[in-house]
C-alpha positions as CSV (number, residue, x, y, z in Angstrom):
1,X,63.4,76.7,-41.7
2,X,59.6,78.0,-42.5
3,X,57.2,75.3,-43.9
4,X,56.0,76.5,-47.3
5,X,52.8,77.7,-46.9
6,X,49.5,75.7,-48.5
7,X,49.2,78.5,-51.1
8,X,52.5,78.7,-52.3
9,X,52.3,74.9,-52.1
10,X,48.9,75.1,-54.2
11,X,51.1,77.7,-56.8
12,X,53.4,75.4,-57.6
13,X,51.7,71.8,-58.3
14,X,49.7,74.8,-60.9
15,X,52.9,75.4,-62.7
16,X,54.2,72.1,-63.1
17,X,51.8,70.9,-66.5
18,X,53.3,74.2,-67.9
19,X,56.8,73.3,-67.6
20,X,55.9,70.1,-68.7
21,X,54.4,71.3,-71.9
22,X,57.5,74.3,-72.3
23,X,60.2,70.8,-72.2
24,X,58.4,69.7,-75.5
25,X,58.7,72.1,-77.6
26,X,61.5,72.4,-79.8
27,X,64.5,74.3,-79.1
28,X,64.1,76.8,-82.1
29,X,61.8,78.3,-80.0
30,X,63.8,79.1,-77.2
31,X,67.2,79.8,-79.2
32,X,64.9,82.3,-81.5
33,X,66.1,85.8,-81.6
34,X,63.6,88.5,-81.7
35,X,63.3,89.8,-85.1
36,X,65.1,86.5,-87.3
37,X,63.1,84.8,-89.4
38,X,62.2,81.1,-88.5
39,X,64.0,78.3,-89.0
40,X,62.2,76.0,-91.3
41,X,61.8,72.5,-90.0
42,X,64.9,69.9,-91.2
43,X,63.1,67.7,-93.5
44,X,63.7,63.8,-94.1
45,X,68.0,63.6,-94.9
46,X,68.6,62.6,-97.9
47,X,70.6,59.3,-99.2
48,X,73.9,60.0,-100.3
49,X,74.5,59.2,-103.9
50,X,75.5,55.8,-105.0
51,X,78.6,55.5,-106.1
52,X,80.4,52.4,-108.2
53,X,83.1,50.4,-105.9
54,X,86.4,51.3,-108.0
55,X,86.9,47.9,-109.9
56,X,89.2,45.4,-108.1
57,X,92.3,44.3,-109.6
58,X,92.2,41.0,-110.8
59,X,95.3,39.0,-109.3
60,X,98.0,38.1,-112.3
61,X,97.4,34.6,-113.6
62,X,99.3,32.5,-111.5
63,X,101.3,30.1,-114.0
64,X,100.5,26.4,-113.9
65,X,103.0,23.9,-111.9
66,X,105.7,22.3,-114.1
67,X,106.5,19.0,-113.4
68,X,109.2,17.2,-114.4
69,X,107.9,15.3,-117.7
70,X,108.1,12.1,-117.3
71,X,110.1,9.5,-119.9
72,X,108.0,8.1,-122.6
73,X,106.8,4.1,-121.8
74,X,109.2,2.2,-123.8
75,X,108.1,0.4,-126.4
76,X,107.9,-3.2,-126.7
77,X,109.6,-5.1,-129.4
78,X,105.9,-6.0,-130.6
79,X,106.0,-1.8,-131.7
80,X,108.6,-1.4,-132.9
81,X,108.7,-4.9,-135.3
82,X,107.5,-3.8,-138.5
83,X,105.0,-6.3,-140.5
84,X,106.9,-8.6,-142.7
85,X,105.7,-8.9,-146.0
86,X,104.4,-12.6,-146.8
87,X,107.4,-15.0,-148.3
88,X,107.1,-15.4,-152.1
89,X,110.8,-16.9,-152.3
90,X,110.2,-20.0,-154.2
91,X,112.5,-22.6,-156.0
92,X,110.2,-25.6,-156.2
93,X,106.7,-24.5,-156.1
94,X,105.1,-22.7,-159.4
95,X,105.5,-19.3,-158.2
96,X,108.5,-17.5,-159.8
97,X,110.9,-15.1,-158.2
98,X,110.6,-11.8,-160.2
99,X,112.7,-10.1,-162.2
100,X,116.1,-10.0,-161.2
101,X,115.8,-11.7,-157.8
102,X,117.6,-14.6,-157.0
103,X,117.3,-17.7,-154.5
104,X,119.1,-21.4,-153.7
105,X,118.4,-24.2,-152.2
106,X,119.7,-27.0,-150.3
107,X,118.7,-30.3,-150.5
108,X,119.4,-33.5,-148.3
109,X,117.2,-36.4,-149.2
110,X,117.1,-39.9,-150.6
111,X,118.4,-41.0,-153.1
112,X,119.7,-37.3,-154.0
113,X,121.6,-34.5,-152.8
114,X,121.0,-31.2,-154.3
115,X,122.3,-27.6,-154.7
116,X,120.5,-25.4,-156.9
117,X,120.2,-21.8,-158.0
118,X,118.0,-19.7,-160.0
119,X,117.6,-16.1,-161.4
120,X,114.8,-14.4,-162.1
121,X,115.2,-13.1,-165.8
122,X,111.7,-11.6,-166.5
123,X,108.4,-11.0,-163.4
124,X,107.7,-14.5,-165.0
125,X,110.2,-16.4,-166.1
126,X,112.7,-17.8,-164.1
127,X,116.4,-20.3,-165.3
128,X,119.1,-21.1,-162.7
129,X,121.6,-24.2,-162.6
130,X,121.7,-27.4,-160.4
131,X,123.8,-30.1,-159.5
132,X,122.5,-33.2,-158.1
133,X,124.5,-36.4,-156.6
134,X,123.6,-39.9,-155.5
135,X,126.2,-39.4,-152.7
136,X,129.1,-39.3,-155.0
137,X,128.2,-42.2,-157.3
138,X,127.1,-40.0,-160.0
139,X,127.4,-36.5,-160.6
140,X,124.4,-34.6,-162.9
141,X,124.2,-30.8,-163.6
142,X,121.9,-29.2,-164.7
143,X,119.8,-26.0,-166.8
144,X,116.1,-24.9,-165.4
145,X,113.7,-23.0,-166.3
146,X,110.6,-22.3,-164.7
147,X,107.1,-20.0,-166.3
148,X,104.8,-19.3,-163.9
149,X,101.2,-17.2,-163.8
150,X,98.3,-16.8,-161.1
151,X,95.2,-17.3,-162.6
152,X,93.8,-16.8,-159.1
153,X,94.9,-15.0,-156.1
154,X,97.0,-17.4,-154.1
155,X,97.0,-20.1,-156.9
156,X,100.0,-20.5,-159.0
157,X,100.9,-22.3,-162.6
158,X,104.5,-23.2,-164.1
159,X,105.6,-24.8,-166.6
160,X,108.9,-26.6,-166.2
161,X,111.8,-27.6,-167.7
162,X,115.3,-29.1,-166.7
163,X,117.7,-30.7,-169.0
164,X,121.6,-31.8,-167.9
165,X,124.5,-34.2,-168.4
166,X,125.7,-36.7,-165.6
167,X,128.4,-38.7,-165.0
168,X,128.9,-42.1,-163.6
169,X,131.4,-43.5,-160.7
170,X,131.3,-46.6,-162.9
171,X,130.9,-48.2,-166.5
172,X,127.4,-49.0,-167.7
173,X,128.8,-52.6,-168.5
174,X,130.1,-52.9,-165.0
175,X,127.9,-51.7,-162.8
176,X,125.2,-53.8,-161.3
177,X,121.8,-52.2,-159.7
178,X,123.7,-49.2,-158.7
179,X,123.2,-45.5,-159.7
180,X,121.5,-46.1,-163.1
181,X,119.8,-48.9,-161.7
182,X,118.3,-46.9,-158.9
183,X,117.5,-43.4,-160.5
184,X,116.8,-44.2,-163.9
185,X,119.0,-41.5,-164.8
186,X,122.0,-42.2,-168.3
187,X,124.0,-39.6,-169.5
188,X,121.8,-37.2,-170.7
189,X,118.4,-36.3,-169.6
190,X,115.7,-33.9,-170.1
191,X,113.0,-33.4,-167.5
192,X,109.6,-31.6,-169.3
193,X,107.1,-30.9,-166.4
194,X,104.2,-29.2,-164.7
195,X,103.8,-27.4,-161.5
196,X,100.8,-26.5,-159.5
197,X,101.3,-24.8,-155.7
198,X,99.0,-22.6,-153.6
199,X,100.0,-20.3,-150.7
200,X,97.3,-18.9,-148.3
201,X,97.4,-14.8,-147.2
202,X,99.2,-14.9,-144.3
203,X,102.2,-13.9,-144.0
204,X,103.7,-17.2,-142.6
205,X,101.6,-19.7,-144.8
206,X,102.9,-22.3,-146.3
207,X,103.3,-23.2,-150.2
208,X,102.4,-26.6,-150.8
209,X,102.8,-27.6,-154.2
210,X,102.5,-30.7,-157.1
211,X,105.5,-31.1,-159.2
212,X,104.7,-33.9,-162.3
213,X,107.1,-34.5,-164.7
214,X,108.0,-36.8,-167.9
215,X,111.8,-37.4,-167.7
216,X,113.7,-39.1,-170.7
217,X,116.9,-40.4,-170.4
218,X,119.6,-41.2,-173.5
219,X,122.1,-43.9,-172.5
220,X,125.3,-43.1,-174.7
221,X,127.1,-46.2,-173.9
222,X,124.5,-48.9,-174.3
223,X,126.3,-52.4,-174.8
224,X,125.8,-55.9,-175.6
225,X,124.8,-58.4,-172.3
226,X,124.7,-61.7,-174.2
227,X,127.9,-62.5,-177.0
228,X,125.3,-63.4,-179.6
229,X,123.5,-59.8,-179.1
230,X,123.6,-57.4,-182.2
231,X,125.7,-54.9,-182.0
232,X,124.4,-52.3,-179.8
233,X,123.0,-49.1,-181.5
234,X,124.8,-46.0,-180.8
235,X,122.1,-44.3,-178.0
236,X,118.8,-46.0,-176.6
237,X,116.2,-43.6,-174.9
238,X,114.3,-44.6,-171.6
239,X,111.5,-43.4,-170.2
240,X,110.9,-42.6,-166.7
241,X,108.0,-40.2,-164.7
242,X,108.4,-39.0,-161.4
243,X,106.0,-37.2,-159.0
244,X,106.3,-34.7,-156.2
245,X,104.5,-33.3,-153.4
246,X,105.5,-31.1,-150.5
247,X,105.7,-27.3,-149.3
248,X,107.4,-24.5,-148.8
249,X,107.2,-23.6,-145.4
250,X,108.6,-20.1,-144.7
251,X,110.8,-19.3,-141.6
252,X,111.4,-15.7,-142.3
253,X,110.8,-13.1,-145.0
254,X,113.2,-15.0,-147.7
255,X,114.5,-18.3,-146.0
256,X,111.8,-21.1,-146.1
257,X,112.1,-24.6,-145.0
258,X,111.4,-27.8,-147.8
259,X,109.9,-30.9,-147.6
260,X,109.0,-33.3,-150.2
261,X,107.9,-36.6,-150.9
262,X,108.0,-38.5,-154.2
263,X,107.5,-41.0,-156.6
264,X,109.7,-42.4,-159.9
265,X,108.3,-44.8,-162.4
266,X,111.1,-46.2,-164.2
267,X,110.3,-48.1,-167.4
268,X,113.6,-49.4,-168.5
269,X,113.6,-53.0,-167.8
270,X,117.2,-53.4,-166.7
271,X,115.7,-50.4,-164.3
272,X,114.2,-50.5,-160.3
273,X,110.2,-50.3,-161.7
274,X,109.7,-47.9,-159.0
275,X,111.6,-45.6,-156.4
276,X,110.8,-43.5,-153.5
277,X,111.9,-40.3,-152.7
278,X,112.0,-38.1,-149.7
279,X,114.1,-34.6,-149.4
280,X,114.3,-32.0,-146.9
281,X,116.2,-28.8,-147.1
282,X,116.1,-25.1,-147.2
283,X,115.9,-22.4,-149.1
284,X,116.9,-18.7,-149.4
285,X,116.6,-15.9,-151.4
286,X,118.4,-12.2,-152.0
């Protein structure tokens, strides 16, 4: 093979800055027909439009977990006990039962055993019936009747009043320092009195109360001690007080327990001066 020559060599490193220039120009140029118009120059693209995302579903509520509900807490006797109303059931304190109510009481003391009962006739008056025993040496029934009035709260005021007819195991000219000789008590008595009792607000206090009372008694069978003695007159009245002091102290709504503690002045010489007196008992109302 010939060596290219130094002129052909020379021609050639001339033409190279030209093909260099024709490689950047743009192709229009080359791929332009004779006689077409020019393409104009592709400007800047333009953005496509902006176009909302379709709105997304929301997902269906998705319902809460049940759980199995679980029992109420039970409720303690403390809920479900209603609050009892205070105890106004009264048979020896001032206070009266009300109209229509009624109440007893059972007493065990010394020197008496008692039974009584009472009705409440009006809101503030008050009679019953009571028997009364020196454990079977005498027998005494009785009528009560009992007014009472507040004039403060918790305060209460009666006026009192028992009368009654007893009978004795044994003749007045026979018996010696027994029944009448103890109590005071002949065959007819009458019992005019006053009470006073006070009961605090709760519903569990207690009624404490004063009972005094001016008791005469009519001996029907008076007699003659001494053979030269007149003859005896036909009654002779004695005179007796007595005093009492206790409470009321209830155990429920109409059930209450008693106690009382007492006093009798007898002033009948052939009587005991003085006796005591103590009771317990209870009493209940419907």
């Amino acid at each position: 093979m010939t060596p290219p020559s130094r002129r052909s060599t020379g021609l050639l490193w001339l033409l190279l800055p030209s093909l260099a220039l024709a490689q950047g120009q743009p192709d229009e140029e080359w791929q332009a027909l004779p006689g077409s118009a020019p393409r104009p120059a592709p400007g800047p693209a333009a953005a496509p439009p902006l176009v909302a995302p379709p709105p997304v579903p929301l997902p269906p509520p998705t319902p809460a977990p049940s759980f199995p509900r679980a029992p109420p807490p039970a409720l303690t006797g403390l809920a479900l006990r209603r609050r009892e109303p205070p105890n106004q059931v009264s048979m020896f304190g001032a206070q009266p039962l009300g109209k229509l109510k009624r109440a007893q009481a059972f007493v065990l003391g010394f020197p008496f055993v008692q039974v009584k009962a009472a009705l409440g006739v009006l809101d503030q008056f008050d009679v019953g019936l009571s028997y009364e025993t020196l454990y079977l040496t005498h027998h005494e029934v009785r009528g009560t009747a009992k007014y009472g009035f507040a004039p403060s709260p918790g305060w209460w005021l009666a006026l009192a009043f028992e009368a009654g007819g007893a009978v004795f195991n044994t003749r007045a000219s026979r018996e010696v320092q027994g029944a009448r000789w103890l109590t005071g008590r002949r065959n007819f008595n009458f019992a005019p009195g006053f009470i006073v009792s006070f009961q605090g607000s709760t519903v569990r206090a207690a009624r404490l109360f004063v009972d005094l009372r001016y008791v005469l008694a009519i001996d029907t069978e008076p007699f003659a001690s001494t053979p030269l003695q007149a003859v005896p007159a036909s009654f002779i009245a004695g005179h007796n007080a007595q005093a009492r002091a206790g409470g009321e102290f209830p155990l429920s709504e109409r059930t209450s327990f008693f106690f009382a503690f007492g006093l009798d002045l007898h002033f009948r010489p052939e009587d005991a001066p003085a006796m005591v007196n103590v009771a317990v008992g209870l009493v209940t109302g419907f």
